[in-house]
C-alpha positions in Angstrom: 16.5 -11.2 7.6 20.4 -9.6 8.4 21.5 -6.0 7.8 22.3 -6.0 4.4 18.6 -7.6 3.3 16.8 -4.6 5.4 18.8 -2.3 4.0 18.3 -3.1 0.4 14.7 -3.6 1.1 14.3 0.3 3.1 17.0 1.9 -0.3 14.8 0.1 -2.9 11.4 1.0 -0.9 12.3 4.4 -0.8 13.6 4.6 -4.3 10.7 3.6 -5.6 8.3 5.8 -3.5 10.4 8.4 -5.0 10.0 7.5 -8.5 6.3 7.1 -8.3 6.2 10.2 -6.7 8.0 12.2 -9.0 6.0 10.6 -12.0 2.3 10.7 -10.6 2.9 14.3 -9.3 3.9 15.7 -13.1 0.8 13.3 -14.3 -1.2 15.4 -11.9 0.3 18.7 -12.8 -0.4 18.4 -16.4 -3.8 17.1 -16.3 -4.8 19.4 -13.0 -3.1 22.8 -13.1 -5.1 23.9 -10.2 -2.9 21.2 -7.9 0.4 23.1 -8.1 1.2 25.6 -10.9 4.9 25.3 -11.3 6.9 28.0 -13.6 9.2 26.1 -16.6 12.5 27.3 -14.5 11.2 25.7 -11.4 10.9 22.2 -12.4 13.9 20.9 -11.8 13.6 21.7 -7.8 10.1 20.9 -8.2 10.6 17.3 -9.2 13.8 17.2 -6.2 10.7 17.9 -3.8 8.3 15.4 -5.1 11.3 13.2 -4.9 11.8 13.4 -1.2 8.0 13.6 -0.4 8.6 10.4 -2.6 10.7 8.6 -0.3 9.1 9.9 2.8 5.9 7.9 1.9 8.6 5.0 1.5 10.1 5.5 4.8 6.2 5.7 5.6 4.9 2.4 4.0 8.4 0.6 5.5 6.8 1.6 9.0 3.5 0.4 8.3 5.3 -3.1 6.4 7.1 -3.8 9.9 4.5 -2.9 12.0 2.1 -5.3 10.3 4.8 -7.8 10.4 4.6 -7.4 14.1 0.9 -7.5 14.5 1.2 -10.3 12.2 3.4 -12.4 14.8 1.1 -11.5 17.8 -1.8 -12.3 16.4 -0.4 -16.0 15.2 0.8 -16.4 18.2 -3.0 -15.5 20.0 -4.8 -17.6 18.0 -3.9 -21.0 18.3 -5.9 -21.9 14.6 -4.5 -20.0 11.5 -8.1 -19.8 10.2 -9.4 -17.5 12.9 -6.5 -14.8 12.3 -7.1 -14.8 8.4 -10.6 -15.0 8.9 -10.1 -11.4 11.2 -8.2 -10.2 8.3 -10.4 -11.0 5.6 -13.5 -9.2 7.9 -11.1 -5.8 8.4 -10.5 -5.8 5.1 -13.8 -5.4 4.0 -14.2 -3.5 6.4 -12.0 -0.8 5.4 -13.7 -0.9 2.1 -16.8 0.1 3.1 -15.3 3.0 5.3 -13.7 4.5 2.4 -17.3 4.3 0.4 -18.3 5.8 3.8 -15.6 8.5 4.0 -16.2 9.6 0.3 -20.2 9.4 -0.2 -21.8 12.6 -0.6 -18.6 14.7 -0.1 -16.4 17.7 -2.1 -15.0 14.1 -3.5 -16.1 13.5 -7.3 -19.2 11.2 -7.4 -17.4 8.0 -8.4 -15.2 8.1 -6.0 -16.4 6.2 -3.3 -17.5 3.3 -5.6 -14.0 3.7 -7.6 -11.4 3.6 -5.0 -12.6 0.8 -3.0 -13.2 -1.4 -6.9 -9.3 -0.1 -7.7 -7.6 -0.8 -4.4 -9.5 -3.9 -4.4 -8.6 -5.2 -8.2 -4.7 -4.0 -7.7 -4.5 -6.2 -4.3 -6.3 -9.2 -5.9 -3.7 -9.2 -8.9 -0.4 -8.9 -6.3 -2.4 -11.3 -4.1 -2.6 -13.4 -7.1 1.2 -13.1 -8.3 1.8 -13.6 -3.9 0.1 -16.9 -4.3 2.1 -18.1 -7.3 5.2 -17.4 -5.5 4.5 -19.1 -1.8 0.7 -21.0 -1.3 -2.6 -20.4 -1.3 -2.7 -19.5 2.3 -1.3 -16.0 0.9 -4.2 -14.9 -0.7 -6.3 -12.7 2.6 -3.5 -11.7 4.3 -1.4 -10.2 1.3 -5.4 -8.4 0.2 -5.4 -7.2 3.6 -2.5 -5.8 4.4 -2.6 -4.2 0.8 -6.2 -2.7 1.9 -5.9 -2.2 5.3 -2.5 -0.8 5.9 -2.9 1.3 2.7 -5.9 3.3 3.7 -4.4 3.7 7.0 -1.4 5.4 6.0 -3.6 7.4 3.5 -6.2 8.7 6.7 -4.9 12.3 6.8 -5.1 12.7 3.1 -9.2 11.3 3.7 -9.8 14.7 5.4 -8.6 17.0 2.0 -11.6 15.6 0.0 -9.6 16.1 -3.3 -8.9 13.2 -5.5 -5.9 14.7 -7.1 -4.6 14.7 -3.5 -6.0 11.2 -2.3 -4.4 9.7 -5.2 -0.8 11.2 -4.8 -0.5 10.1 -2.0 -1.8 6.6 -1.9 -0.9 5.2 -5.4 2.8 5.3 -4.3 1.7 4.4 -0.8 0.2 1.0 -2.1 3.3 0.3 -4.9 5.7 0.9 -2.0 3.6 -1.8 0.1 3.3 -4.3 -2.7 6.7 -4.5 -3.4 7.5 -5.2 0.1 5.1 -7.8 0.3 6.1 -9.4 -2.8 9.7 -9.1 -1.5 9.1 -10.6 1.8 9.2 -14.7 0.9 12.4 -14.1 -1.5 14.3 -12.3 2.0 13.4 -15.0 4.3 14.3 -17.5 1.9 10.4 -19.2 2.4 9.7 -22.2 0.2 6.5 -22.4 -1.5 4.1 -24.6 0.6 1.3 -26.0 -0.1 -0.8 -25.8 3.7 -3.2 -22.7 3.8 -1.7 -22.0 7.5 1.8 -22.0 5.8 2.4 -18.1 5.6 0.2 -15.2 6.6 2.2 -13.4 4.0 
């Protein structure tokens, strides 16, 4: 990792937080007129806010990417087997799943919802996991689902509290795209080979 890599990585993260931003926020306002009703003349300054809320979320997820990273390297270097550490992951992860089934149940949330976001967050990180796993080893496959759960919901926390769904999904659909390009990013940056020992990358 030098200068120019980070920097490409934070321009593109934030690019793309932008762009899925602008386009899930004009999804919503056409299907949910009640989220923000914007006037035909105002759309064009409308979509230059969704932008930078867009890339704020990037700058977001990039804190949360780096921060794992971190936690990531402690916790490798505490536990002396690579098992126990993606064990602990694997556990938090599903973890976090059942809190989101816990923070939605019985809520101003539609009824699905806490049955549906845990199923869709789970599905979209087993199918990056999978395309991870392709790219490096097999050791991928828990960490790369963990950090896509994990970190995720806990950038997504405030928006938890606004029991909407129109809400809850704005913010963490670009949240988790942001994070999963990073993570599929990560291996090409450092220049990893793919290896075949499960202990070989916790990303």
């Amino acid at each position: 990792m030098n200068l120019r890599k980070w920097m490409k990585l934070f321009g593109m993260t934030l690019l793309i937080g932008a762009i899925v931003t602008v386009i899930g926020s004009i999804c919503i306002q056409l299907s949910n007129p009640d989220f923000r009703n914007v006037e035909a003349s105002g759309w064009v300054s409308y979509i230059l806010m969704m932008a930078l809320i867009g890339m704020t979320f990037g700058a977001f997820s990039h804190m949360g990417f780096f921060a794992y990273l971190m936690l990531n390297y402690i916790a490798r270097s505490i536990f002396k087997r690579p098992y126990s550490w993606v064990a602990i992951q694997g556990f938090i992860a599903l973890f976090v799943l059942a809190e989101i089934a816990y923070w939605t149940y019985d809520t101003n949330f539609p009824n699905y919802t806490y049955w549906a976001i845990p199923l869709g967050i789970t599905l979209a990180s087993i199918f990056v996991a999978w395309r991870k796993v392709n790219q490096t080893s097999s050791g991928a496959w828990i960490p790369t689902i963990f950090f896509l759960v994990a970190i995720t919901v806990m950038e997504s926390i405030p928006v938890f509290k606004t029991a909407d769904i129109s809400s809850l999904l704005y913010q963490m659909v670009p949240l988790f795209i942001c994070n999963a390009y990073q993570i599929m990013q990560l291996h090409r940056i450092l220049g990893k080979a793919p290896s075949a020992t499960p202990s070989a990358a916790a990303i």
